[in-house]
Backbone as CSV, one residue per row, in Angstrom:
resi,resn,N_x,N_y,N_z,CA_x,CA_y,CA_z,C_x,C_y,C_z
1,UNK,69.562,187.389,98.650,70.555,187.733,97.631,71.949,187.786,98.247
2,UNK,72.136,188.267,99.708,73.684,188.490,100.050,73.994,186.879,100.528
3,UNK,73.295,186.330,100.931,73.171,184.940,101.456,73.605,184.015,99.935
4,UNK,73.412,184.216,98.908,73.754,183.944,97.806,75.090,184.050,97.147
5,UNK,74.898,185.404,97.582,76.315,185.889,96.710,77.640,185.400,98.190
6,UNK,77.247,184.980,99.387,78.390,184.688,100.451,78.455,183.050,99.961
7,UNK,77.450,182.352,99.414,77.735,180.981,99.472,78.465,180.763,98.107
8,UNK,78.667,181.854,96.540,79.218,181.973,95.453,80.535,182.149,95.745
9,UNK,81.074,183.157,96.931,82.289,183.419,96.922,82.849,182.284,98.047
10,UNK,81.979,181.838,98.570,82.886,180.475,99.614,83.181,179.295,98.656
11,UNK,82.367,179.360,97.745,82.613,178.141,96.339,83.819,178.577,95.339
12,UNK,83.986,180.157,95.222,85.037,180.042,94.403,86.355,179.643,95.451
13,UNK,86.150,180.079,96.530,87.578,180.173,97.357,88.093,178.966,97.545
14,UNK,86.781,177.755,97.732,86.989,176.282,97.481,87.691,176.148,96.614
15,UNK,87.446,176.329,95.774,87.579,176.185,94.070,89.100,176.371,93.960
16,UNK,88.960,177.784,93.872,90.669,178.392,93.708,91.659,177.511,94.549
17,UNK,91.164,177.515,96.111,92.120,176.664,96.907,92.798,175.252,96.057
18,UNK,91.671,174.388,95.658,91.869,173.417,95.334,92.638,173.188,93.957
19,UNK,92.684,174.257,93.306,93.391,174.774,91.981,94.771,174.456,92.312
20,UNK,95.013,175.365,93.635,96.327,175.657,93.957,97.176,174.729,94.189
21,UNK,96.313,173.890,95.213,96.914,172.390,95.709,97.075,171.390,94.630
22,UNK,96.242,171.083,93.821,96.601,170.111,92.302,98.075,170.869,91.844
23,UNK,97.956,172.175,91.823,99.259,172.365,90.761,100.557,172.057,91.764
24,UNK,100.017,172.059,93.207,101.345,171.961,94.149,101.939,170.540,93.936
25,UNK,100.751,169.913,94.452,100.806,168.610,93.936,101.442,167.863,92.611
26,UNK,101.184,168.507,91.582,101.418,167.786,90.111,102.488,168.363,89.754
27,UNK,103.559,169.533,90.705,104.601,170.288,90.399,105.330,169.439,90.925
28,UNK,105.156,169.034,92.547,106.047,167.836,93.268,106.299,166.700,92.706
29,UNK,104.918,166.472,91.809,105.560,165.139,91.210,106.328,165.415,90.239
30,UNK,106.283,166.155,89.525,107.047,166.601,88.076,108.724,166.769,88.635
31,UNK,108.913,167.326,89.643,110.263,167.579,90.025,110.775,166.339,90.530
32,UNK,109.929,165.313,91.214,110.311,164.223,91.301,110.649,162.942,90.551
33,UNK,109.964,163.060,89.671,110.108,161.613,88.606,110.846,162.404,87.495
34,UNK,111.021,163.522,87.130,111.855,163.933,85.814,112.834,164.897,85.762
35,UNK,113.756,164.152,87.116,115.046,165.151,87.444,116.121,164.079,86.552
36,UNK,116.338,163.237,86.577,117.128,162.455,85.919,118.575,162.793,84.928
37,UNK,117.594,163.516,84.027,118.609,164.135,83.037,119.188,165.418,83.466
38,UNK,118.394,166.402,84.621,119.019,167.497,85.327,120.184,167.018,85.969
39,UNK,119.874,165.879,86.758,121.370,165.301,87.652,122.099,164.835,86.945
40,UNK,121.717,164.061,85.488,123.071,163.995,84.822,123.739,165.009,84.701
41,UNK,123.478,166.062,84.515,123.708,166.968,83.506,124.617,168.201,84.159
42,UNK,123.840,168.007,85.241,124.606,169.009,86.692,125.737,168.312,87.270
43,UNK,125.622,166.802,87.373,127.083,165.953,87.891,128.209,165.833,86.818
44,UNK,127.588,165.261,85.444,128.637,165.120,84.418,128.838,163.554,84.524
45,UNK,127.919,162.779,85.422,128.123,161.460,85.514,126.738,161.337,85.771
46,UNK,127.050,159.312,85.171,125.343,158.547,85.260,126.023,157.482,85.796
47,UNK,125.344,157.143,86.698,125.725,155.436,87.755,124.770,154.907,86.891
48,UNK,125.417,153.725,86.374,125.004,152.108,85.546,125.322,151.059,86.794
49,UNK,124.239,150.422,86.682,124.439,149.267,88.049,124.180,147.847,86.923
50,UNK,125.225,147.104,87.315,125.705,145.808,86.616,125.760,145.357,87.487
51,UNK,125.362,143.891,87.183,125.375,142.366,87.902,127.004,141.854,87.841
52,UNK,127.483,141.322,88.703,128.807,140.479,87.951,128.562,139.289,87.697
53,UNK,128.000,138.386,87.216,127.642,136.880,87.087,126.781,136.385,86.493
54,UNK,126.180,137.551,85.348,124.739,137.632,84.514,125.657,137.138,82.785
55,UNK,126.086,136.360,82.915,126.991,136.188,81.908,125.646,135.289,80.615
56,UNK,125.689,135.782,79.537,126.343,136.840,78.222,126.010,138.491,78.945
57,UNK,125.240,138.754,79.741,124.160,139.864,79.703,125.267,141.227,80.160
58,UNK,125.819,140.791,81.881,126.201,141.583,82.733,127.104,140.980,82.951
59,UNK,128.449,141.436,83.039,129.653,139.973,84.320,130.823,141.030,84.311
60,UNK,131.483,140.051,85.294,133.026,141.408,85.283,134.130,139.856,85.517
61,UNK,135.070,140.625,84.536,136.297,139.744,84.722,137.613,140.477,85.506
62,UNK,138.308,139.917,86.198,139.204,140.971,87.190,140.016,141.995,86.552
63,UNK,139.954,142.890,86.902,141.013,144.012,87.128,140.347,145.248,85.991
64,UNK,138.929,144.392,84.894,138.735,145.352,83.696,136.812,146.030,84.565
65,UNK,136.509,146.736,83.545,135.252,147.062,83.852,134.169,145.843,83.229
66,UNK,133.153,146.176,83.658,131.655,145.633,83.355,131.718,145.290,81.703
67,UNK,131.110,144.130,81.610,130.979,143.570,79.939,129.805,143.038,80.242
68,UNK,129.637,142.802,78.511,127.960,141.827,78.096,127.636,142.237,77.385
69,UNK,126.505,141.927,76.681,125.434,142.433,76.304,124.509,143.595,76.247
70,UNK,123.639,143.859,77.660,123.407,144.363,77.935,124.427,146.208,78.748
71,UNK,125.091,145.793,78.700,126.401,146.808,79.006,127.166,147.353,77.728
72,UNK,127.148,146.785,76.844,127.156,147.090,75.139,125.620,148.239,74.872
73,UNK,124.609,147.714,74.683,123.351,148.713,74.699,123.453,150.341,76.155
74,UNK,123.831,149.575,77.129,123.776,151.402,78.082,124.915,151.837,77.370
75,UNK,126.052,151.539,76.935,126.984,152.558,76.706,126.854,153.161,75.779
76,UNK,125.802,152.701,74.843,125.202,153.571,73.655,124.931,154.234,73.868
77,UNK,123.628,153.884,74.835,122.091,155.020,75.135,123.358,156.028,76.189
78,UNK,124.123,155.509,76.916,125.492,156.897,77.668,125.569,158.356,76.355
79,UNK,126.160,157.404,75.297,126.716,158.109,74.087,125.751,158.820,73.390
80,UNK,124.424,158.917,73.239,122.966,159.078,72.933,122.857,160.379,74.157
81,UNK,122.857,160.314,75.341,121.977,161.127,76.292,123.471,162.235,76.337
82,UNK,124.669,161.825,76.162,125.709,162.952,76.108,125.712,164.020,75.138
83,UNK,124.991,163.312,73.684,124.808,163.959,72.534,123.772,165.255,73.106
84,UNK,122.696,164.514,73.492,121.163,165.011,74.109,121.669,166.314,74.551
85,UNK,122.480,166.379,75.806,122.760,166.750,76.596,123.956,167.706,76.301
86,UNK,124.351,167.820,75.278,125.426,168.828,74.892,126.307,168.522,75.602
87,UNK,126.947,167.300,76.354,127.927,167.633,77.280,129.467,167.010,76.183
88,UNK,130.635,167.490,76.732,131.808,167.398,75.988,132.421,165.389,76.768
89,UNK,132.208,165.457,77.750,131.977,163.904,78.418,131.259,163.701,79.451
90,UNK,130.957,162.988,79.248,129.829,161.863,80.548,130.226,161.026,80.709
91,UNK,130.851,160.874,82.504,131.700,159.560,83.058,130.739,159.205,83.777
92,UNK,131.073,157.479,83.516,130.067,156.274,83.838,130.579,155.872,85.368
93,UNK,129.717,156.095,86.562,129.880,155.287,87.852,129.214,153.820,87.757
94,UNK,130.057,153.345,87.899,129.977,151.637,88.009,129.074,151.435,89.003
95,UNK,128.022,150.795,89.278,127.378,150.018,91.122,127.321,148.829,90.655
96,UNK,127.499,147.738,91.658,127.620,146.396,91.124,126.214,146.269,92.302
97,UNK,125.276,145.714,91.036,123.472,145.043,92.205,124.083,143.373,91.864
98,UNK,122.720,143.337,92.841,122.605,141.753,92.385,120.667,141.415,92.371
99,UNK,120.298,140.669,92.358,119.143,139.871,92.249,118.527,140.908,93.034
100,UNK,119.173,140.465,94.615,118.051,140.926,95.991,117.671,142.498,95.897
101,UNK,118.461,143.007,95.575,118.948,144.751,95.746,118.562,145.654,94.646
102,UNK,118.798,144.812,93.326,118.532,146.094,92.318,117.732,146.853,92.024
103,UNK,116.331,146.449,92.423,115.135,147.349,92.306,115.434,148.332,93.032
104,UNK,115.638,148.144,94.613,116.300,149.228,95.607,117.205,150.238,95.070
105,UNK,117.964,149.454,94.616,118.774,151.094,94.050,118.651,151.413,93.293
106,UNK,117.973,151.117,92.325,117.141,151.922,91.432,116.432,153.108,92.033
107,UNK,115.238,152.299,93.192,114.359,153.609,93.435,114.798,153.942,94.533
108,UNK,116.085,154.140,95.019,116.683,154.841,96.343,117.484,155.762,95.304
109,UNK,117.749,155.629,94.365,118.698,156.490,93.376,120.117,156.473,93.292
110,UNK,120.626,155.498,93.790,122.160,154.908,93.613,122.309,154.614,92.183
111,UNK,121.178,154.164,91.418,121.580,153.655,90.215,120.806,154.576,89.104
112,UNK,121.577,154.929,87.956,120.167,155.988,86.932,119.290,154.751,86.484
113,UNK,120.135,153.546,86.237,120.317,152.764,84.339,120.845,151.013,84.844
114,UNK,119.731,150.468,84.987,120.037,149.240,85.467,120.442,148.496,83.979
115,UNK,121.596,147.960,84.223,121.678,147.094,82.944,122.481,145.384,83.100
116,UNK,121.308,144.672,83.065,121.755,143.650,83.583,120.937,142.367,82.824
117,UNK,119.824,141.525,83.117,118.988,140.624,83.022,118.056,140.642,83.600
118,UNK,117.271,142.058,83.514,116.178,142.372,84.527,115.070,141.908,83.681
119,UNK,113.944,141.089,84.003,112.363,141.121,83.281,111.628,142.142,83.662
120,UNK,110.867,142.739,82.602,109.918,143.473,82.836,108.852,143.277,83.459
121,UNK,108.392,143.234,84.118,106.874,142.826,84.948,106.011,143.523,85.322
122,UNK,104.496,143.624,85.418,103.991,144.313,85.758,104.028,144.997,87.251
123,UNK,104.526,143.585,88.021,104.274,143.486,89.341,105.809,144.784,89.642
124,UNK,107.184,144.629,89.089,108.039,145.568,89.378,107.645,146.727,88.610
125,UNK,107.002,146.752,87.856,106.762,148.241,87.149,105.795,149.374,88.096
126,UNK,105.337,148.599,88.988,104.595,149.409,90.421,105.406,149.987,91.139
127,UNK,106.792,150.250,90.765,107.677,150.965,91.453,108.584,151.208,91.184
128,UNK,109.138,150.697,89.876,109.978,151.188,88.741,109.695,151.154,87.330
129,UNK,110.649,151.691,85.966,110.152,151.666,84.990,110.938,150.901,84.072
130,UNK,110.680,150.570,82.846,111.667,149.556,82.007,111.562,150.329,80.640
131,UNK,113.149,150.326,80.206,113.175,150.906,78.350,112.205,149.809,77.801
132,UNK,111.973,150.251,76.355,111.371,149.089,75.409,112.681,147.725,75.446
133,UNK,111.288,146.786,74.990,112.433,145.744,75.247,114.048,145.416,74.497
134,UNK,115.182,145.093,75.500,116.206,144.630,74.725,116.699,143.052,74.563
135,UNK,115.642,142.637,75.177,116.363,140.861,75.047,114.800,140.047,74.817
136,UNK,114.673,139.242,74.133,113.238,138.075,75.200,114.371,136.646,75.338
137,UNK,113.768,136.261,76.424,114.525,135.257,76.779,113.422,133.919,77.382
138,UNK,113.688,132.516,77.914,112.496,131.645,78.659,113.556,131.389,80.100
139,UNK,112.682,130.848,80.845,113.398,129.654,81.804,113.508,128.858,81.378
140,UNK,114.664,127.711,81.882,114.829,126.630,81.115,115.560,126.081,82.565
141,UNK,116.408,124.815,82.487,117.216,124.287,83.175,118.562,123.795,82.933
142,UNK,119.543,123.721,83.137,120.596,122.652,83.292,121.188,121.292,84.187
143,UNK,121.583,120.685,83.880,121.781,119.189,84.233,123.272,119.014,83.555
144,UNK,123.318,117.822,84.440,124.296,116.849,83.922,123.786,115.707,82.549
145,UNK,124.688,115.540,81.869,124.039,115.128,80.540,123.578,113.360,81.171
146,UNK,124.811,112.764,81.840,124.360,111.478,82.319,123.221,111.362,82.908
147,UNK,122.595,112.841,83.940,121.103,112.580,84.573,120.275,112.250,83.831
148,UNK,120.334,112.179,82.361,118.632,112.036,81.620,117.935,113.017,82.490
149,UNK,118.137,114.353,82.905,116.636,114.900,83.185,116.349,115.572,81.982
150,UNK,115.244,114.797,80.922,115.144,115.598,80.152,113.916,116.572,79.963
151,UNK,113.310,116.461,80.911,112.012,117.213,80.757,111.847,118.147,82.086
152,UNK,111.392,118.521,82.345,110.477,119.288,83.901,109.734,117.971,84.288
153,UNK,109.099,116.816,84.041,108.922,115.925,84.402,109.532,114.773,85.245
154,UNK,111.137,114.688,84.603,111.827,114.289,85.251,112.621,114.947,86.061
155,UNK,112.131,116.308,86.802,112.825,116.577,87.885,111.825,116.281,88.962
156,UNK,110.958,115.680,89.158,110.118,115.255,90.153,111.204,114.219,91.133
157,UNK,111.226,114.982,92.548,112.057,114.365,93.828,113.609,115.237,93.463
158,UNK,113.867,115.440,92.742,115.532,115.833,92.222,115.590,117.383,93.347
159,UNK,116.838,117.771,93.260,117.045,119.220,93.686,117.036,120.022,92.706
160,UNK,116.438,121.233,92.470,116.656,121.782,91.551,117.215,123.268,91.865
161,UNK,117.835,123.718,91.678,118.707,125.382,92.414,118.080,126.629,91.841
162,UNK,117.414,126.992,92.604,117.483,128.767,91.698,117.458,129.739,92.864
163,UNK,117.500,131.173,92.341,117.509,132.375,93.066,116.368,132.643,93.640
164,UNK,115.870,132.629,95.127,114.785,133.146,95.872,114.588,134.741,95.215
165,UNK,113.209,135.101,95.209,112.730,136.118,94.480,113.078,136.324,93.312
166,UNK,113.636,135.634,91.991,113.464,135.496,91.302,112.412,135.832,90.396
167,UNK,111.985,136.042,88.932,111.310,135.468,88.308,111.127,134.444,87.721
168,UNK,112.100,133.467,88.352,112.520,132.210,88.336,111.628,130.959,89.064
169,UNK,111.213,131.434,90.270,111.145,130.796,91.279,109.533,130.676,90.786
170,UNK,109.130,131.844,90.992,107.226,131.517,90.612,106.880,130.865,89.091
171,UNK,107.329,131.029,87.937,107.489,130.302,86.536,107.799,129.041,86.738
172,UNK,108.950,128.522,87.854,108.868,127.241,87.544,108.055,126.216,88.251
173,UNK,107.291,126.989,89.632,106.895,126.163,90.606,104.895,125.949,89.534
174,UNK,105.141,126.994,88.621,103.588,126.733,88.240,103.729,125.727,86.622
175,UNK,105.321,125.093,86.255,105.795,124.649,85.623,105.820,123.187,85.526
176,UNK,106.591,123.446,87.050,106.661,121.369,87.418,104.966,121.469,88.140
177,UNK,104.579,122.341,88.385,102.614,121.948,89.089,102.477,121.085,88.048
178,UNK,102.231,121.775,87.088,101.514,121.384,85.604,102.022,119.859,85.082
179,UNK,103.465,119.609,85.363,103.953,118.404,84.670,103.479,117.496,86.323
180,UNK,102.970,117.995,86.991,102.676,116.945,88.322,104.342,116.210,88.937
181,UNK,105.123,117.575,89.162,106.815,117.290,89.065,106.365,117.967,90.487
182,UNK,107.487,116.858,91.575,107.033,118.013,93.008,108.833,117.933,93.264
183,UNK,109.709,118.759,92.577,111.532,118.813,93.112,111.625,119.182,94.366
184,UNK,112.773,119.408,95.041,112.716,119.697,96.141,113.552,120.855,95.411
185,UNK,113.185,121.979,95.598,113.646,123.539,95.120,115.595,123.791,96.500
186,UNK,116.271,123.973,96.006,117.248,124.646,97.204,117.720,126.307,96.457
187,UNK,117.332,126.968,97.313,117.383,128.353,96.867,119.066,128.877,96.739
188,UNK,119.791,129.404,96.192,121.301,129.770,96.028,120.606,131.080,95.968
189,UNK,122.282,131.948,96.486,122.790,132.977,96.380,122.761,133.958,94.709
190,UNK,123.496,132.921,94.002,123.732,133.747,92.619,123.454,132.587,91.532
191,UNK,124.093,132.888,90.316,124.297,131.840,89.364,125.402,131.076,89.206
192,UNK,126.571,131.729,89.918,127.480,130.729,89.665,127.598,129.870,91.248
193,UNK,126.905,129.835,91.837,126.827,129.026,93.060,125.864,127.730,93.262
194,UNK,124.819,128.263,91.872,123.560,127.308,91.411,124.457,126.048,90.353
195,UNK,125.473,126.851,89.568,125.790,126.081,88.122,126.551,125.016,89.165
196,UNK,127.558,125.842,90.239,128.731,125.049,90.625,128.356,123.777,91.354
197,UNK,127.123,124.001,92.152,126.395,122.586,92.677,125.702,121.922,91.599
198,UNK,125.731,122.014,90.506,125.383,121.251,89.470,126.861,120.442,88.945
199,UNK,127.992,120.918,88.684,128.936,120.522,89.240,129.728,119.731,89.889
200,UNK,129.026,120.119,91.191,129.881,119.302,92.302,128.894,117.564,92.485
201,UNK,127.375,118.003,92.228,126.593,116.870,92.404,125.812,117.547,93.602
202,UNK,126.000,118.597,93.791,125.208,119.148,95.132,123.963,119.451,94.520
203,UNK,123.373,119.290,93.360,122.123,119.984,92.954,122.401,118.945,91.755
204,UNK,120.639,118.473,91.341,120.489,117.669,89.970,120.327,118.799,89.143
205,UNK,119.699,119.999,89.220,119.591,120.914,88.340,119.538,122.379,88.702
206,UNK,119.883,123.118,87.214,119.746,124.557,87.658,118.826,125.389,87.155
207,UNK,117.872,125.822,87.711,117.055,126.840,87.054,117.130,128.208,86.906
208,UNK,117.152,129.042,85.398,117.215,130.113,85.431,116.496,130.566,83.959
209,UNK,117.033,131.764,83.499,116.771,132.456,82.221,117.943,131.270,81.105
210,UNK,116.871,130.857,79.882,117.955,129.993,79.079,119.312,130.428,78.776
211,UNK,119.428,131.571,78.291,120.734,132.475,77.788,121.827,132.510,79.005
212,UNK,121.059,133.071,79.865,121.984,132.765,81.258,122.670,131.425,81.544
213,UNK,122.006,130.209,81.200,122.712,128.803,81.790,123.667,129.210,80.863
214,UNK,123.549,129.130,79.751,124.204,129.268,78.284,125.224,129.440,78.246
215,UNK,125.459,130.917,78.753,126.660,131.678,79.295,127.008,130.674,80.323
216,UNK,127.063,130.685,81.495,127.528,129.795,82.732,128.259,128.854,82.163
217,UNK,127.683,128.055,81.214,128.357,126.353,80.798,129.148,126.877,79.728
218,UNK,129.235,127.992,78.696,130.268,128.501,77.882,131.878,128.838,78.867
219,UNK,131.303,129.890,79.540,132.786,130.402,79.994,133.014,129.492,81.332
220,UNK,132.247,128.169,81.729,132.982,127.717,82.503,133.909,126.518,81.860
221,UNK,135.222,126.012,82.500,136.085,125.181,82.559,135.574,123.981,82.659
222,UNK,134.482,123.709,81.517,133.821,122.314,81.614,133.908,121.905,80.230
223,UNK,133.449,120.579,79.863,132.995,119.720,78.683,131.968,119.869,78.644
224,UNK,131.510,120.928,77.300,130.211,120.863,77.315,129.130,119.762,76.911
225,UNK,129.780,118.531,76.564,129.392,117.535,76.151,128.756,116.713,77.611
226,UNK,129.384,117.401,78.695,128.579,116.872,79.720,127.635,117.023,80.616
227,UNK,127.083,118.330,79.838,126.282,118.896,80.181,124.422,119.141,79.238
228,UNK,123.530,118.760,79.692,122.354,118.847,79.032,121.663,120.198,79.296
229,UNK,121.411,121.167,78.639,120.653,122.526,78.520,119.281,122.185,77.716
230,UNK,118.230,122.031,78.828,116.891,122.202,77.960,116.455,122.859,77.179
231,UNK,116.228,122.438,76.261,115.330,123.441,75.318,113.684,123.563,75.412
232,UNK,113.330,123.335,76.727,112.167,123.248,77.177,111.787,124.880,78.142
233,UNK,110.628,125.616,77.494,110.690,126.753,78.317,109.719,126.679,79.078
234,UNK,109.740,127.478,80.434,108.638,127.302,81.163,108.352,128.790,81.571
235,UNK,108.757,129.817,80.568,108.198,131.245,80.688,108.663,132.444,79.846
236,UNK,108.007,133.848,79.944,108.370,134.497,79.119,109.183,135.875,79.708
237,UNK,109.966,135.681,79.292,111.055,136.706,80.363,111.315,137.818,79.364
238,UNK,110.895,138.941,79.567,111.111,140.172,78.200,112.041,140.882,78.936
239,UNK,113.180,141.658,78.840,114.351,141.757,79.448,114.510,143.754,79.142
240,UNK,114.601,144.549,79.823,114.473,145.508,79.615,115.957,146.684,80.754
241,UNK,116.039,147.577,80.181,116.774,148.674,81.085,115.775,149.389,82.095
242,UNK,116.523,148.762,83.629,115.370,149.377,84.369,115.692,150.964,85.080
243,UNK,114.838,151.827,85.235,114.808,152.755,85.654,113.839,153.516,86.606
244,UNK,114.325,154.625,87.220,113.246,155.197,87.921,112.040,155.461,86.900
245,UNK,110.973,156.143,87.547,109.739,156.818,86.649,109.737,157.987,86.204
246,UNK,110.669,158.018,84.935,110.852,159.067,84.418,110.923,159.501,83.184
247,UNK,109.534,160.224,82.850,109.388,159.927,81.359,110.118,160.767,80.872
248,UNK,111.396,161.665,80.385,112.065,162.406,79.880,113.031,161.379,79.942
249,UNK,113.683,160.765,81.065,114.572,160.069,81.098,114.252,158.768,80.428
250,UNK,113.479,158.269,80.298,113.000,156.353,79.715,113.230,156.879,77.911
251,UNK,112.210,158.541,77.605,112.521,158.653,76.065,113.978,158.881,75.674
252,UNK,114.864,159.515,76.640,116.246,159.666,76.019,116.673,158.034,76.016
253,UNK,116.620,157.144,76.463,117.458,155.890,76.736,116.370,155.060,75.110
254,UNK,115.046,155.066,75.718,114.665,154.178,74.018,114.553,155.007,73.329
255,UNK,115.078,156.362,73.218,115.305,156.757,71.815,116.435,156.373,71.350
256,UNK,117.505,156.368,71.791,118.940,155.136,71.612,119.079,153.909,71.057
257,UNK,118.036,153.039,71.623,117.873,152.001,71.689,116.720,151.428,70.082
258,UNK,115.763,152.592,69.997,115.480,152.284,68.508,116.295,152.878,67.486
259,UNK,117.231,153.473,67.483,118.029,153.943,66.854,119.153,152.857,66.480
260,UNK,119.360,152.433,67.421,120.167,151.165,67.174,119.443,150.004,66.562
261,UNK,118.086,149.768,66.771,117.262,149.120,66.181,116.830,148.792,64.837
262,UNK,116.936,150.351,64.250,116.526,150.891,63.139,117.707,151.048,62.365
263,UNK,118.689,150.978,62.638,120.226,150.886,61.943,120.775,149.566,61.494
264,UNK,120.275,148.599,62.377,120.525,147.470,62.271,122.249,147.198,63.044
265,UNK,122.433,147.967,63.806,123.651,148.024,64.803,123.491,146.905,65.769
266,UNK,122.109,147.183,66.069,121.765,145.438,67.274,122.423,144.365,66.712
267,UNK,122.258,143.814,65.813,122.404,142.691,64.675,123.993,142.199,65.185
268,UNK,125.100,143.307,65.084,126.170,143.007,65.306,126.477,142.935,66.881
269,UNK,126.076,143.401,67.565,126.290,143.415,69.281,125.219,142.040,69.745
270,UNK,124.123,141.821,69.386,124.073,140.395,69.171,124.754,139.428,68.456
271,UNK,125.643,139.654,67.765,126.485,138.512,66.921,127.564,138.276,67.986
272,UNK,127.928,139.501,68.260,129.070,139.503,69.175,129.431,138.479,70.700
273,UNK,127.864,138.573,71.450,127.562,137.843,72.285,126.979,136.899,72.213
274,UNK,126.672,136.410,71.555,125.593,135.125,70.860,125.751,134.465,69.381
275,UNK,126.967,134.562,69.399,127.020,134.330,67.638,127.184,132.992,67.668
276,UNK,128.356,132.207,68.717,128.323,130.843,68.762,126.713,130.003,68.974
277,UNK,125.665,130.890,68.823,124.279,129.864,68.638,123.743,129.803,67.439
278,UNK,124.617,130.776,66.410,124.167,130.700,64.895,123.491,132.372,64.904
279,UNK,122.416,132.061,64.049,121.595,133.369,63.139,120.612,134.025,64.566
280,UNK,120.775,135.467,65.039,119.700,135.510,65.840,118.074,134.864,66.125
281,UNK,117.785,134.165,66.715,115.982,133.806,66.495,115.235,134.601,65.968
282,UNK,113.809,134.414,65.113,113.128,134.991,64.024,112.382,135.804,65.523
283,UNK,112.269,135.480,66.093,111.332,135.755,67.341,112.129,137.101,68.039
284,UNK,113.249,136.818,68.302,114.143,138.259,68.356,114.355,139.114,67.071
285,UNK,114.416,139.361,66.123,114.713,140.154,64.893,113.507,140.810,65.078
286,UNK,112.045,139.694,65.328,111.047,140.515,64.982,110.884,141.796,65.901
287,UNK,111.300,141.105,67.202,111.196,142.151,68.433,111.757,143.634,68.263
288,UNK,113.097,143.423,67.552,113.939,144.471,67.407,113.030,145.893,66.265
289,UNK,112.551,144.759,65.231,112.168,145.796,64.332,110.778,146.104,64.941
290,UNK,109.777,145.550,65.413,108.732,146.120,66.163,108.690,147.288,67.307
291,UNK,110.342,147.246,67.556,110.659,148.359,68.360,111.846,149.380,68.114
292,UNK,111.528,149.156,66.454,112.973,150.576,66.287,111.782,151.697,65.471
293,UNK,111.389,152.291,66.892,110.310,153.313,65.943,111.063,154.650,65.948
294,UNK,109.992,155.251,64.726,110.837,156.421,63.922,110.673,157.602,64.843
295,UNK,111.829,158.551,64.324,111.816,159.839,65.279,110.155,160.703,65.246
């Protein structure tokens, strides 16, 4: 019987111990992934990290701040989490990412609120998180209109430019597989270093997100008549605000974001940046209203 009752109380002490450690445990994480809105709130500022060269999305023109698209939607969800937050103002720190870096400062914490031309992926969601979606977009290419490249077929032997690590780079190489297209890939820096060797003749083509060439051949100092933009996609790029893992923080930002959804406010901030392509796509409208859910 005492032999009993010593092996009952070594099981609760197990027990209890292990109680203790889960809650230590599940407290560390809690303070870790859902400080977000505390540090807003305690600084009085949120760092937004913008691309400069993500043009309609993200870009900067000299001497002003960050524009686009996507920089139109954070300054909402800003105006949204200030409300949240009772504060009288919330000033925006600028970080300028690019391609290689932005996940990093995301989860190093330089950045709250990535807002740029990021895809959602499963493979980056293993270490960061994404609002509901704000864009869908494909890969596509650009050319010179005289090349006739009009397919992914006919870039077989050609150069074709895109961004190493990309979601660019793996979409198109399983793209031209398929059309039995073998290009010779030359990796660039950014987008306007990809468009400009399209350009110069240093590259037959450019690969990226369609909207992105779009932009590039709009605000550049070209004839667009001499230029061919495929309407051929070779993927599905769902475009989201990226963030740490933080579920207090992800609901204040898409609660913004269906709010704007559900107002039909998107409608015009897409007209704004995209209006020279006509009526938004049926394929985007639907997106919007599939994701302006109710309070």
């Amino acid at each position: 019987m005492k032999n009993e009752s010593t092996r009952i109380a070594l099981l609760l002490r197990v027990l209890v111990g292990a109680a203790i450690a889960a809650s230590m445990v599940a407290t560390a994480n809690a303070q870790s992934t859902r400080g977000t809105l505390d540090k807003i709130k305690k600084s009085g500022t949120i760092s937004l990290g913008y691309r400069e060269n993500a043009t309609p999305f993200s870009f900067t023109e000299p001497g002003k701040e960050p524009i686009g698209y996507s920089l139109d939607l954070c300054r909402e969800v800003v105006s949204g989490i200030r409300r949240q937050l009772k504060l009288a103002d919330l000033k925006i720190k600028w970080v300028p990412v690019t391609i290689g870096d932005r996940i990093k400062m995301v989860v190093d914490g330089n950045v709250d609120l990535e807002c740029g031309s990021t895809t959602n992926t499963l493979s980056r969601r293993e270490v960061v998180d994404f609002s509901i979606p704000t864009f869908i977009d494909g890969g596509s290419y650009i050319a010179k209109a005289a090349s006739r490249l009009e397919s992914i077929k006919d870039l077989d032997g050609k150069r074709v430019g895109m961004i190493a690590g990309s979601s660019t780079e793996k979409a198109f190489a399983a793209a031209a597989s398929r059309a039995f297209a073998k290009p010779v890939i030359v990796f660039v820096k950014d987008h306007d270093e990809g468009f400009q060797g399209v350009r110069d003749g240093k590259l037959d083509a450019y690969a990226s997100d369609r909207m992105i060439l779009f932009g590039l051949a709009v605000t550049a100092n070209v004839d667009l008549k001499d230029y061919f933009l495929s309407s051929e996609l070779f993927s599905y790029e769902p475009y989201g605000l990226m963030m740490r893992r933080d579920p207090e923080f992800r609901l204040a930002v898409d609660r913004q974001l269906a709010r704007m959804y559900r107002s039909g406010e998107i409608i015009k901030i897409v007209g704004n940046w995209f209006g020279a392509l006509g009526e938004p796509p049926e394929l985007l409208k639907a997106m919007y209203i599939l994701n302006s859910y109710p309070e």
